[in-house]
Structure formats: structure tokens, C-alpha cells
C-alpha angles and dihedrals in degrees: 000000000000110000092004097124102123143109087257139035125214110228106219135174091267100063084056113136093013136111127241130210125168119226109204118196113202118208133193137156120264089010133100108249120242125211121209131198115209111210116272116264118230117276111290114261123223111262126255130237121200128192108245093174123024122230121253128226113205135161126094117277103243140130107261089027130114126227115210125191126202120230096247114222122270134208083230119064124212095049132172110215125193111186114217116210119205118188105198087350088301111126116247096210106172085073125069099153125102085259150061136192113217105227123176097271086072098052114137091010130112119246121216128171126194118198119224120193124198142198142169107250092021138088111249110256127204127204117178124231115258108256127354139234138254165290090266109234122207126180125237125238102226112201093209084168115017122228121269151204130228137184150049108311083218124116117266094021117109122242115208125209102226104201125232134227116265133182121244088041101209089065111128127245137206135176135212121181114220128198105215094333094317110111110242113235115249090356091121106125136089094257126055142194120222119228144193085254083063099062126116076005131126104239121208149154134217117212111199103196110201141185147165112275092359126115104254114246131192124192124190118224130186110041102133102079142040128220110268121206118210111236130215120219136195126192115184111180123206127217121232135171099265089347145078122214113208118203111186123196121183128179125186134169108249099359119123123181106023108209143157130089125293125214103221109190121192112183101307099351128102119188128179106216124172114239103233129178111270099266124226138240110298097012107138098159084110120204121346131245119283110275128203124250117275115227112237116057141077135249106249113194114203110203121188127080084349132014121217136197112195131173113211137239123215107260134046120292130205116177120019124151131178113278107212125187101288123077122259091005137107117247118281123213111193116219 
């Protein structure tokens, strides 16, 4: 071995496994040197490493809290340590580092750590933390109250969060709006605007209630109703010789398209006509069929020389008229 021409070898973790002899060389003056070989040892074993000093596990078992493990002291500096976390003697493998953050999925089970040090040249070598935690407690949210929600489902019109009642009472709380089921960005306050984008929708919030060393809870408010818009509708009749021509006009935030039947009434003369989109040159293909009725608007009467009934779409309409029995026509009311 290069440069190994002392008294004494270092055994390191390169010579494991192989076996060692000593040649000795004797010099004198006026006398032929002599060399001698000693027998070979055994191969040479891996090293052992023993725990002076055990490692100790602190912290409070609770959800939300943190468990730290000390390294421990070896007979063996220089050592590398893993630290191996067992909730209810499963292995927690995901986690090799002295500490562990509780979080709700150990609630009601037991923590241990066992400490492993390592070194080349050596076998590897465990010692277990003193004591062990648990079982994690976590608090529970109670809903004494459930959340709330106030106001007119019409746009425009604002919509307010009315907290509940929770035990313990210094939970937080945070809101977020939803639009049939969808968060709404940046809708995250008690209070909230209806829009065009609202209407014919299911409205809701979700409260999360949260706390230190609680299991976090969430509860959903709002789902009975959907956000209305309020038409306007606009009925010009028309005057002809033993007739009377209908034109009908209706306009809603966030309604398209805007169908349904409309009772038209002249004097004594009722007539149920379909609301159809104004057709186009050239357009023949006469009334729809018949649609059912959209959730989320209000019936809106016009009295005056008509009166119309229409049930609302979901986007904005421009340019709608009463679509009668003959194709390509408005519809007639005889008087």
C-alpha cells in the first residue's frame, strides 16, 4: 500500500473485506538485509456503531403541531442519522427528516421515531426515541348555526354571507362565492354583486371555518335559488283596417335567448303567440317549436295597448317580435 510504511495502519473503509499482512525489512551495517512477511489477518469486518446517548422525541401531540427528534450521540463520530417516523408502527415513509408536522390524517394515532446512524465502513446502527406521542388530538369545528344567505337573487342586487354560530367561537372564517359550484375569482368577501354572468345560475358561498389544532370544516349556503334578471318589454301595436299587428320587443341582462308564449290581448281578444328571434331575408322556416320554460327570470306583464307574459333566457337580447301562425309574419289578432 503506497505511503504505509509505519509502525501502525489505519484501517479505513477501503481495506473492508480484505485481508492485511506486514512485510519488515532488517538493516545493519556490514550485514545483508533480510525481509520478513507476517500471515495474513482475517478480512477485515465492517465497524460498529453503538447509541451512547438515545435520541429524544418532544413537541405536543396535537393536530397543527410539529414532533422533533434529537440525533442521539454515537460511539462513532462523523455520523450520518435518518430518522424513521411510524404513526401506529406504520412507517411514514415520505418523511426521513428529525421532525414532523401533525397534520389531520394522524389524528387519534400514536407517533414513534427511531433514529438510524450511518457510516462508510460501518454497519448501520438504530436507536429509538425515548417516549412516544399521542394519540394526536385534534379538535373538532362544531356548526351550532349554519351560514346563511340573504338578499334579492336579481342583478344588480347585492347578496350578504350571515355568519353561523361555531364552537369553538374564535374559529376563522373565510368566503368564497360560487357560480353553480365554480369559485368566482376575486368573489371572496361577505357581501356579493350580482351580474349578468349570475343569471339562470345557482348562487352559493362556501364558509371554511379554520383553527389551530382543529380539524379544518367547510359548509356550502345558498343553493335554493338561482339569480333572476328583470325584463323589459316592449309591445307596439300596430293599427290595421279589422286587425291588429303586435310587435313585441324584450330586453334582459344576461337573457339570451329569450323564449317562452306570450298571451297578446286587444279589447276583448287574447291571443297566445311564441317569441322567436326577428328572421331574416329570405328566412321561411316560419315559428319554433315550442321551448320549456328557463329557471332564473321573472315574469314581466306590459299593459297598455297588449299585454305580454314572457319567460326569460340566460344573455342579452336585442331585437325579439311575436311570431303568429303564418310564416314570416308577426303575430294577427282579429277584432
Amino acid at each position: 500500500m503506497p505511503g504505509a510504511t509505519g509502525l501502525r495502519l489505519a484501517v479505513t473503509p477501503a481495506l473492508l473485506g480484505k485481508t492485511i499482512a506486514a512485510r519488515v525489512t532488517g538493516n545493519r551495517a556490514g550485514y545483508k538485509p533480510v525481509t520478513v512477511t507476517s500471515k495474513a489477518t482475517k478480512a477485515v469486518a465492517p465497524g460498529v456503531i453503538t447509541p451512547s446517548e438515545p435520541p429524544v422525541l418532544s413537541g405536543e401531540p396535537f393536530v397543527d403541531g410539529t414532533l422533533t427528534a434529537t440525533a442521539g450521540r454515537w460511539s462513532v463520530a462523523g455520523t450520518a442519522i435518518e430518522w424513521r417516523w411510524y404513526a401506529d408502527d406504520v412507517r411514514i415513509r415520505a418523511n426521513g427528516g428529525p421532525s414532523l408536522a401533525l397534520t389531520p390524517a394522524y389524528d387519534g394515532k400514536t407517533i414513534k421515531v427511531v433514529a438510524v446512524a450511518r457510516k462508510a465502513g460501518y454497519n448501520d446502527a438504530t436507536a429509538p426515541a425515548t417516549g412516544k406521542a399521542g394519540p394526536v388530538l385534534a379538535g373538532k369545528i362544531t356548526v351550532s348555526k349554519p351560514i346563511t344567505v340573504t338578499g334579492t337573487r336579481r342583478v344588480g342586487y347585492q347578496v350578504l354571507a350571515v355568519p353561523g354560530t361555531y364552537d369553538p367561537a374564535s374559529v376563522a372564517v373565510s368566503y368564497q362565492w360560487l357560480r353553480n359550484g365554480v369559485p368566482i375569482p376575486g368573489a371572496t368577501g361577505i357581501r356579493y354583486v350580482q351580474t349578468a354572468a349570475d343569471v339562470g345560475r345557482v348562487l352559493t358561498v362556501r364558509a371554511s371555518l379554520s383553527k389551530a389544532r382543529y380539524i379544518p370544516a367547510s359548509q356550502v349556503a345558498g343553493a335554493a335559488l338561482r339569480t333572476q334578471a328583470v325584463p323589459t318589454v316592449a309591445v307596439t301595436p300596430i293599427g290595421l283596417k279589422g286587425s291588429a299587428l303586435v310587435s313585441l320587443r324584450v330586453t334582459a341582462p344576461g337573457a339570451n335567448p329569450v323564449v317562452g308564449w306570450v298571451d297578446v290581448t286587444v279589447g276583448r281578444h287574447t291571443r297566445t303567440v311564441q317569441t322567436r328571434q326577428r328572421q331574416r331575408p329570405g328566412d321561411d322556416r316560419g315559428p319554433r317549436r315550442r321551448q320549456p320554460r328557463r329557471a332564473g327570470l321573472l315574469p314581466r306583464q306590459h299593459r297598455g295597448a297588449g299585454q305580454a307574459l314572457d319567460r326569460l333566457g340566460r344573455r342579452q337580447v336585442t331585437s325579439w317580435v311575436v311570431a303568429g301562425t303564418t310564416r314570416r309574419r308577426p303575430g294577427v289578432v282579429r277584432s
